[in-house]
N, C-alpha and C positions, 0 to 999 in steps of 0.2 A: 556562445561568447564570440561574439562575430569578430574576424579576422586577431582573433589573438591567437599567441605564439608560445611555447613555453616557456622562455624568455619573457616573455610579459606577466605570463602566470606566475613565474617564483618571482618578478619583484614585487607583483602584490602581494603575493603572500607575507614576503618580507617587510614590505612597507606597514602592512595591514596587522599581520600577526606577531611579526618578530622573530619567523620560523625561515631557515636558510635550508632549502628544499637542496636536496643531492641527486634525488631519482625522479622522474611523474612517469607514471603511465597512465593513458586513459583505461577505462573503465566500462563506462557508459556514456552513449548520445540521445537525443531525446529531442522531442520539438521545444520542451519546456525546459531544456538542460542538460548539463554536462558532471561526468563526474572523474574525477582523475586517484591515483591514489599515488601518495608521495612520503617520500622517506625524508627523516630530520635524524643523522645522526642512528640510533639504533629503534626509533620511532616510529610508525607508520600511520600517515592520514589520510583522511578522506576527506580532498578537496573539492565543492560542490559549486557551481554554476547556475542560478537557474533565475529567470523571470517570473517565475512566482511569489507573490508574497506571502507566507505562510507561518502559522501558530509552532511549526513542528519543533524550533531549537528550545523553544518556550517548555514545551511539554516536557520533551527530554531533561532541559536541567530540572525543572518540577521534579521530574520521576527520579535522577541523581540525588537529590536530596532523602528522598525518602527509604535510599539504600542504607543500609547500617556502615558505617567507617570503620574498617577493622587494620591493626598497622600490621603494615606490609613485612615488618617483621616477625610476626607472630605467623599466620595466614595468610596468605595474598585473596583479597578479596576477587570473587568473581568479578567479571565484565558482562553490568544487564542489561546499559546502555551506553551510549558512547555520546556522554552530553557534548555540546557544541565548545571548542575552541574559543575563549571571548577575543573580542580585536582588542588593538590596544587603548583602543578608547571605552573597552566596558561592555561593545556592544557583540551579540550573538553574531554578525554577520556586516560584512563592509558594503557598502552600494558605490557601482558601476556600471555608465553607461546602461542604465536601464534596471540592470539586472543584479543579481545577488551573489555573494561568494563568499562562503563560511567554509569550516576546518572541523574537523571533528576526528577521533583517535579512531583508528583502522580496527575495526573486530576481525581479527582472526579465528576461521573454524568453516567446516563446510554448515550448508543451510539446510533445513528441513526439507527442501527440495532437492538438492543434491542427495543425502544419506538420511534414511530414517529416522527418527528423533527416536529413543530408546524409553520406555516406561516411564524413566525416572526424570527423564528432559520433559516429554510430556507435562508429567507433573511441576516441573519450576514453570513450566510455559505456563500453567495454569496461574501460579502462585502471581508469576511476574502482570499477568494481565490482570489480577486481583487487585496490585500494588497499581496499578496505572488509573483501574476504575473507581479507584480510593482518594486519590489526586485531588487537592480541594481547587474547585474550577476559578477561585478567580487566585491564585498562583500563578496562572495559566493569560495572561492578556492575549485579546485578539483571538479569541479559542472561537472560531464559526459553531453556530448550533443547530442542528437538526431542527430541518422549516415542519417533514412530513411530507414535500411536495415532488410528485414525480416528474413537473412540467419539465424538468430542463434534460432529463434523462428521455421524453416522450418526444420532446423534440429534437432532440440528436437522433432517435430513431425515423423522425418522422426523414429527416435529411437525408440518412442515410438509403430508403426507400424511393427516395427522388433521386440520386445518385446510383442508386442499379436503374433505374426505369431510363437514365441517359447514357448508362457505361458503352464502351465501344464495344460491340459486336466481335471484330478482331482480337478481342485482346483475350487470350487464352484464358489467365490468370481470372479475371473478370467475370470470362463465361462461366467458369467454377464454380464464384462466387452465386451468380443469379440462379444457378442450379441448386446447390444448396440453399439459397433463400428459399426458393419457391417453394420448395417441399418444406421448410419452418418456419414459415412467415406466418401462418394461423396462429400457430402454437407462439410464437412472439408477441403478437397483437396479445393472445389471451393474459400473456405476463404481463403485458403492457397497462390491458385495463386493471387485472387484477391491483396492480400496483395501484391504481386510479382511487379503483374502491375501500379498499383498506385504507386509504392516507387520508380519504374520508373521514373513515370512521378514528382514526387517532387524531386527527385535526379538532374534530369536534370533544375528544376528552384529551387535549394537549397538557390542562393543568393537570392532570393527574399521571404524567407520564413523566417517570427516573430516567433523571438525563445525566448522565456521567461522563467524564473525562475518558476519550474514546483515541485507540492507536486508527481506527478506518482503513488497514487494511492488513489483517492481524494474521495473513496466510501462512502457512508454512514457508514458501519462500523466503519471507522476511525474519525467521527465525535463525538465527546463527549459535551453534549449538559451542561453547563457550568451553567447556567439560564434561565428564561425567553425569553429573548432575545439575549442568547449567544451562541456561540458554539465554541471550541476549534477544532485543527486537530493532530489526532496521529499520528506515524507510517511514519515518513520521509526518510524510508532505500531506498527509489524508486525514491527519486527528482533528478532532472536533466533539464536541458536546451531543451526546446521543445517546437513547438507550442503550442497557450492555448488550443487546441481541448484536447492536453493530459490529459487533470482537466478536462475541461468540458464534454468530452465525457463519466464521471462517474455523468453525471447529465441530460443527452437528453439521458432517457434511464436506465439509469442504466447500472451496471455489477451483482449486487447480482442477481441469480437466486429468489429468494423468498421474494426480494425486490424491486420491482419494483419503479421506481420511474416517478409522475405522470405529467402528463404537468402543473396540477395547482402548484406542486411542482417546477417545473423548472420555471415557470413564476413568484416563490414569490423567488428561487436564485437568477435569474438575474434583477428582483428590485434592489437586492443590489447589482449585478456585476456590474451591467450599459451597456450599449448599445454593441454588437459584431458582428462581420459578421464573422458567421460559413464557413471555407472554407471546400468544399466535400470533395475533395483528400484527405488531412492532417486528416478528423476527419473519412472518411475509412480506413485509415493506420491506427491509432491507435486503432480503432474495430477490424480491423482483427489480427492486431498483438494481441491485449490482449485476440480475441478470443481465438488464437491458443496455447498460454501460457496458459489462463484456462483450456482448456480442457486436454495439456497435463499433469498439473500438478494433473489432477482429475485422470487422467486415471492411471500416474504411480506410485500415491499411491495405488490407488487400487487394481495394479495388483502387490502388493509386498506382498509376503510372509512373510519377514521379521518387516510388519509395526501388529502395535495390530490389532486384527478384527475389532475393533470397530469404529478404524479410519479407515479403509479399507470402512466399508461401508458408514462411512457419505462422502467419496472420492465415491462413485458407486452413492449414492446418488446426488451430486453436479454433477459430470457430464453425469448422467440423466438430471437433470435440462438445463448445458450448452448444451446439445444436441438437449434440448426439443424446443415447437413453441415459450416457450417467452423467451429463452436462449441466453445466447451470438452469440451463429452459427447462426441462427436467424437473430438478430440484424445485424451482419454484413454484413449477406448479403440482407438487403434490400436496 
């Protein structure tokens, strides 16, 4: 949100929402945005920034709808999502200067990444992504849909390959990087094609392929564990229309490098998913594609000059990880 101030931030909010902010702290920065989180009173939001146009606030009240309403006197209903804030004009999100700025209620609770999600979290996690891929799609406007095509993933690698073969010599951070390529640049090219080949063959039977109402990026990270036996999901910039391998392949397996996620875990998710027949093709596409997006995105923060050092090397670090035996390149090509 270029050259704004917090000052500027709570009279939009104010203007926008009708919410008179008392605290902001930032959160998160991003090239694609900002996130702040703000106090109203005994309230707490999640004030969001970004230049993206995206399906996610659409999704999320979708999937608020489909929670059961229980009164707050009887029960206090869990928190499974934290649907968006409307403005005061109705709409999900206010536009400025370019960019975007929505509101949404703070989930309180450490993440799946932080503290272990327990048996029974497992299972709402299950439950809850059951309730999302149930979602009837056109509820959902604007919902992008799964093309099958790895071009724009093969081409950010191919970029990234040109940007080590120019990197500076000097620059320590760098020469790490082209170290570690070198020795899994095979093994990436093979993810690469493999992606190629399989999108083939699901292109050619596209009508016969279950596209469903997709969170796209359904990691433990983004799980915010709500209670006992709750869990909420953050972070809906990535949903889109896709088979369910899209969600589930961040659970046979994993994506976090440092998080592994265990069978007895995946066996207490789909307790509460219910019953699935994993298709190969569709759940190699979306391993390879997200392979080849992690690693690029590890690689070309860390060969930027421009970014802090300190995010440079927790990006050398991550894909170290994705390159390593229990990394994404790994995974996908088993």
């Amino acid at each position: 949100m270029p050259g704004v101030t917090d000052v500027t931030l709570r009279e939009r909010v104010r203007a926008d929402y009708g919410l008179e902010v008392e605290t902001l702290e930032a959160v998160s920065a991003g090239a694609s945005g900002r996130v702040w989180r703000a106090t109203v009173g005994p309230s707490a939001y999640a004030v969001r920034w970004t230049y993206a146009a995206s399906a996610a606030p659409h999704v999320a009240l979708a999937l608020a709808r489909t929670v059961p309403v229980r009164p707050a006197s009887v029960v206090p209903a869990p928190a499974h999502v934290a649907p968006p804030v409307l403005t005061r004009t109705g709409s999900t999100d206010a536009v400025h200067d370019g960019g975007r700025l929505s509101v949404e209620p703070w989930l309180d609770g450490p993440t799946g990444r932080d503290v272990p999600l327990s048996p029974p979290q497992w299972t709402a996690f299950g439950r809850l992504v059951a309730r999302v891929h149930a979602i009837d799609p056109a509820s959902v406007p604007g919902l992008p849909r799964e093309r099958f095509d790895p071009a724009p993933a093969c081409a950010a690698l191919a970029a990234v390959e040109h940007a080590i073969e120019r990197c500076a010599a000097a620059d320590p951070l760098a020469h790490a990087v082209v170290e570690a390529w070198q020795v899994a640049r095979h093994r990436v090219a093979l993810v690469a094609d493999r992606a190629v080949r399989v999108s083939g063959r699901l292109r050619a039977r596209r009508h016969d392929e279950p596209l469903v109402v997709c969170h796209g990026d359904a990691h433990v990270g983004h799980v915010v564990a709500t209670g006992p036996r709750d869990v909420a999901l953050l972070d809906w910039e990535h949903a889109r229309l896709a088979p369910p391998e899209a969600d589930l392949m961040f659970v046979l397996g994993g994506v976090l490098p440092h998080v592994p996620v265990t069978a007895e875990q995946a066996a207490a998710f789909f307790t509460g998913y219910g019953r699935v027949d994993i298709d190969d093709d569709r759940l190699v596409h979306v391993r390879c594609v997200r392979a080849v997006q992690d690693v690029v995105a590890a690689a070309t923060v860390a060969l930027d000059p421009a970014r802090a050092p300190a995010r440079r090397v927790a990006a050398l670090g991550d894909l170290a990880a994705h390159l390593g035996s229990a990394g994404v390149v790994a995974a996908a090509l088993e």
